[in-house]
C-alpha positions as CSV (number, residue, x, y, z in Angstrom):
1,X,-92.9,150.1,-7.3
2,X,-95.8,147.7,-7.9
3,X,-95.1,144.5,-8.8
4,X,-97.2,142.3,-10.9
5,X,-98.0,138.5,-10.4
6,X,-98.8,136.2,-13.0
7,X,-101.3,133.7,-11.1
8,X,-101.8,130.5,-13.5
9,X,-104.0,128.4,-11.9
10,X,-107.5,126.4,-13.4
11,X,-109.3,126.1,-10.1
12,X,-111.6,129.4,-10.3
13,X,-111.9,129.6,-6.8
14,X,-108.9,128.9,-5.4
15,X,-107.3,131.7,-8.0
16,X,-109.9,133.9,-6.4
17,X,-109.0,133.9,-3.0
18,X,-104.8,133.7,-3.7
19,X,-105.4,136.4,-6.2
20,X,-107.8,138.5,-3.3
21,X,-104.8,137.4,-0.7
22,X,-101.5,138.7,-2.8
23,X,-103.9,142.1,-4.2
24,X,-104.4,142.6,-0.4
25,X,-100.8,142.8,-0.1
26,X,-99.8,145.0,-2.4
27,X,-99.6,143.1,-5.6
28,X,-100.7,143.5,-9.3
29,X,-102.3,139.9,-10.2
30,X,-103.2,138.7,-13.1
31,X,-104.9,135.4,-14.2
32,X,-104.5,132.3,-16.3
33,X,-106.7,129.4,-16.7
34,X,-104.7,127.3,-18.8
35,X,-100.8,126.8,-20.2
36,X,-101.5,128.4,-23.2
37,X,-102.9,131.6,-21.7
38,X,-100.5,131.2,-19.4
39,X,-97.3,131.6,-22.0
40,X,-99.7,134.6,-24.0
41,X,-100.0,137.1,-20.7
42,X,-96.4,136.0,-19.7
43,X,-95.0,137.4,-23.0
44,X,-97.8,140.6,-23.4
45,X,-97.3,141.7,-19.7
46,X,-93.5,141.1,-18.4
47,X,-94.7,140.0,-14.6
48,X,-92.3,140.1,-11.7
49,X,-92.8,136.7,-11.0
50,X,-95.3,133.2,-12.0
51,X,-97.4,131.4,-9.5
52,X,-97.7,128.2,-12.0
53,X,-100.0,125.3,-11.0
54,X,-98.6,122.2,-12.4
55,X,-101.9,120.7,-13.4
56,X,-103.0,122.5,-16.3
57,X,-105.5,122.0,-19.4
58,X,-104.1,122.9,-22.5
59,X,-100.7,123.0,-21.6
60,X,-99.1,121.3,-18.2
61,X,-96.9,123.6,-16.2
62,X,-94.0,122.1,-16.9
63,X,-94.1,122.7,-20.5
64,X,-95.0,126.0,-19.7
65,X,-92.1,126.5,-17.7
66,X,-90.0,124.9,-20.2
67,X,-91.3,127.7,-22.7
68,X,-90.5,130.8,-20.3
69,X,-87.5,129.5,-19.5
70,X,-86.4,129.5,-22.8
71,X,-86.6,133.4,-22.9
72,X,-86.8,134.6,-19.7
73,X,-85.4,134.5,-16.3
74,X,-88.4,135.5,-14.3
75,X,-89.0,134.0,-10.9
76,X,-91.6,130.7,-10.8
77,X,-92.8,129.4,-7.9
78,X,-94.7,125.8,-8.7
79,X,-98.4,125.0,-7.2
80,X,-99.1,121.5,-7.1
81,X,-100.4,118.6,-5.7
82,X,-98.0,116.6,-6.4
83,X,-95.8,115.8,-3.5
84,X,-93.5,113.5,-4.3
85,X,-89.7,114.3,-4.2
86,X,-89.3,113.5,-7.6
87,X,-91.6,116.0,-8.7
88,X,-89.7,118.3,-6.7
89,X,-86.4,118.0,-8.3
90,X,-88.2,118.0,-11.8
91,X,-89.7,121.3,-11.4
92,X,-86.0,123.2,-9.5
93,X,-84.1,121.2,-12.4
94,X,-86.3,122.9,-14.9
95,X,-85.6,126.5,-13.7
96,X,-88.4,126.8,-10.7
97,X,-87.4,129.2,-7.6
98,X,-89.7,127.5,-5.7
99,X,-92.8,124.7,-4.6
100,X,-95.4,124.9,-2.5
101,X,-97.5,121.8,-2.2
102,X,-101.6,121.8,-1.7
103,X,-102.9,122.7,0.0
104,X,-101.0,125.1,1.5
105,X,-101.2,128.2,3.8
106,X,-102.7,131.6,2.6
107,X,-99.9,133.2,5.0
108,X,-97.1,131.2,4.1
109,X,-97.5,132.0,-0.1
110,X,-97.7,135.3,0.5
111,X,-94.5,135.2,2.9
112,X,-92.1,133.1,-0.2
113,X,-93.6,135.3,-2.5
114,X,-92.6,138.6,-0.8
115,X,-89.2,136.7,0.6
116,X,-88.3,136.1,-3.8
117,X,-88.6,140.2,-3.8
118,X,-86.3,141.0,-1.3
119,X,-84.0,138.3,-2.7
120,X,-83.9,139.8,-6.2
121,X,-84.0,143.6,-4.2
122,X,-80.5,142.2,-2.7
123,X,-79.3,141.2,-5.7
124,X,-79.9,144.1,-7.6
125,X,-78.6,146.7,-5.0
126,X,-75.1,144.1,-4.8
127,X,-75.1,144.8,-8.7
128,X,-75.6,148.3,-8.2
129,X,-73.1,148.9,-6.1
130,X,-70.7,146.3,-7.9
131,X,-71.4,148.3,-11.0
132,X,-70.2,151.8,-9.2
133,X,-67.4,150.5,-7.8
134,X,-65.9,149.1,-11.0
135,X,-66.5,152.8,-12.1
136,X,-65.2,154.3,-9.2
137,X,-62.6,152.3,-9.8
138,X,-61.7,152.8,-13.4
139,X,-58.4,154.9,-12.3
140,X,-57.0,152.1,-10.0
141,X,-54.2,150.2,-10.8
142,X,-55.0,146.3,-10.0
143,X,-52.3,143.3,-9.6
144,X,-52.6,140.2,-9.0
145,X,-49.6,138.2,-9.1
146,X,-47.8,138.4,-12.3
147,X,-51.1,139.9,-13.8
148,X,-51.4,144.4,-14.1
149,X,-55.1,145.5,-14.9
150,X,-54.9,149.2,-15.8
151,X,-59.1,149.8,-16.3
152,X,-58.6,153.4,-16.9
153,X,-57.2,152.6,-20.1
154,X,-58.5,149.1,-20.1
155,X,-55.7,147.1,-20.5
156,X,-54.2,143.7,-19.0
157,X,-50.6,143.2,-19.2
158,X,-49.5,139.6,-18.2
159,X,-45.4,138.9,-17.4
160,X,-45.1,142.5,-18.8
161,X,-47.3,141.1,-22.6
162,X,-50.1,142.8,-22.8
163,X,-53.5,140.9,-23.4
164,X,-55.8,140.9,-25.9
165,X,-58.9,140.8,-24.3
166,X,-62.1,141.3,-25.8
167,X,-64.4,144.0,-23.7
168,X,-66.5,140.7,-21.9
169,X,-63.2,139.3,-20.9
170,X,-61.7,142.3,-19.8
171,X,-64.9,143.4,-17.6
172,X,-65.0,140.1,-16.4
173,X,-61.5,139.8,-15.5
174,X,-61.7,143.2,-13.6
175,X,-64.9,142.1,-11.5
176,X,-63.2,139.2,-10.6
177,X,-59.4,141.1,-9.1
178,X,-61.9,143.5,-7.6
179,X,-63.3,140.8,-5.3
180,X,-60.9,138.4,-4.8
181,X,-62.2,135.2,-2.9
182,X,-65.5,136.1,-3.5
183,X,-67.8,133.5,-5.5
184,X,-70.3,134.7,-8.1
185,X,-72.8,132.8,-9.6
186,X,-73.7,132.4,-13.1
187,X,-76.5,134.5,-13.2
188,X,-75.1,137.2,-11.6
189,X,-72.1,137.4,-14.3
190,X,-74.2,137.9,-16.9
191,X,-76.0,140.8,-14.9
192,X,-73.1,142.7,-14.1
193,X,-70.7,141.9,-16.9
194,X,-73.3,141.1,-20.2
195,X,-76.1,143.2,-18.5
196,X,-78.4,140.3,-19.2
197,X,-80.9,137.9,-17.0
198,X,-79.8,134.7,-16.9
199,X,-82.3,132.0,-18.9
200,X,-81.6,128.6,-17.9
201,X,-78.9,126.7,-20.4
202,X,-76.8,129.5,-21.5
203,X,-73.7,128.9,-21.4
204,X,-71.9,132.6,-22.2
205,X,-70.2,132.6,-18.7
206,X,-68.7,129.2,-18.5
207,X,-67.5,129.8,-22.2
208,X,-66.0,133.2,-21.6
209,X,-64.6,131.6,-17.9
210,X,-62.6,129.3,-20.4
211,X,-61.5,131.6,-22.9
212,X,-59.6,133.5,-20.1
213,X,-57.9,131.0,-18.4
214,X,-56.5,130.0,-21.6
215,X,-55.5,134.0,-22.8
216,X,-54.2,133.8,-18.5
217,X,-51.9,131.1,-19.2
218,X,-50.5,129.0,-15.7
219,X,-52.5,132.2,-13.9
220,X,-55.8,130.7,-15.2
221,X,-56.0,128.1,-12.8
222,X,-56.7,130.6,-10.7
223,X,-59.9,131.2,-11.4
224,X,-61.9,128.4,-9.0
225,X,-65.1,126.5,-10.5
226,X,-67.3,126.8,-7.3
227,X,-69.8,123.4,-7.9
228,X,-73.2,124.4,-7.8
229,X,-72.5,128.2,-8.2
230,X,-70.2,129.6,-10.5
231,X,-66.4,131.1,-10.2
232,X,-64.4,132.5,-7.8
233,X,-60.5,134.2,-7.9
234,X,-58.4,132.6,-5.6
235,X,-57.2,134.6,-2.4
236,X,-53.3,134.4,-3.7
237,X,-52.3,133.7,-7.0
């Protein structure tokens, strides 16, 4: 499957060569010479991930990555000048994947840029086979201390009282006894249970995370906040 590059970036020639260098390797690219373009092609065309130079006319890249981050979880890898650690954690804090300071190595773009793809490739065979074990799974009986999921018939029964989970809750409930010990990030909850991408500032997860421990009672403690990732199940109850 070809995938398709969104290269936003004002200097004509340097988008010329990058854009030559990542069609050479396989890519679709399409250009941008300011913010505002930038936000238009991002919206018509659905790429597979931004190359977004931070100086911009128009439109800054930051603002433009506030503005696709609003809406969309697509990767963005920032092109600047601008090497300062500061500006590095401004850009990651916003949403960016990842920076690459000027000037910078033909080779080495093209290398994050094709290491982002096998990342999200991971991710979305994990989900895969996450999703089709949750269905081969469906007839399974699941305990977990005082805690019976039954997902054939998609019920939770608690100290022998049974739940009353709404279908989010119950899905994510049962992803979580499947894989005990395991910690899942945000973003990868609301992939496998919400079958949505994640866009930065949503909080459906931790919200839902909260309404279960309270429906789980003492067992909702549980259910781990891993800093700087998400949630895990504890190994034992």
């Amino acid at each position: 499957m070809e995938r398709t590059i969104l290269l936003v970036e004002d200097e004509e020639e340097l988008a010329a060569v990058v854009a030559r260098e990542l069609t050479g390797a396989g890519y679709r690219v399409l250009c941008a010479g300011d913010g505002v373009e930038a936000l238009r092609l991002a919206q018509e065309e659905r790429p597979d991930l931004v190359l977004l130079d931070w100086m911009l006319p128009r439109m800054d890249g930051l603002e433009v990555l506030r503005r696709l981050r609003e809406g969309s979880a697509v990767p963005v890898v920032m092109l600047t000048a601008r090497g300062e650690e500061i500006d590095r954690v401004v850009g990651l804090e916003l949403g960016a994947d990842d920076y690459v300071t000027k000037p910078f190595s033909l080779r080495e773009l093209v290398a994050r840029v094709g290491a982002i793809f096998r990342r999200l490739d991971h991710v979305a065979q994990v989900l895969a086979e996450d999703r089709g074990a949750a269905a081969a799974d469906d007839g399974d009986l699941l305990e977990y201390g005082a805690l019976t999921l039954r997902p054939e018939y998609r019920q939770a029964v608690l100290e022998g009282i049974a739940l009353d989970l709404s279908r989010t809750e119950f899905d994510l409930l049962h992803l979580l006894l499947r894989n005990p010990g395991r910690a899942f990030s945000r973003s990868y909850l609301l992939d496998a249970v919400w079958g949505e991408h994640y866009v930065t500032g949503d909080r459906s997860v931790d919200n839902a995370i909260l309404r279960l421990r309270k429906k789980l009672g003492s067992l909702g403690e549980a259910i781990d906040t891993v800093w700087g990732v998400g949630y895990r199940l504890r190994g034992e109850p």
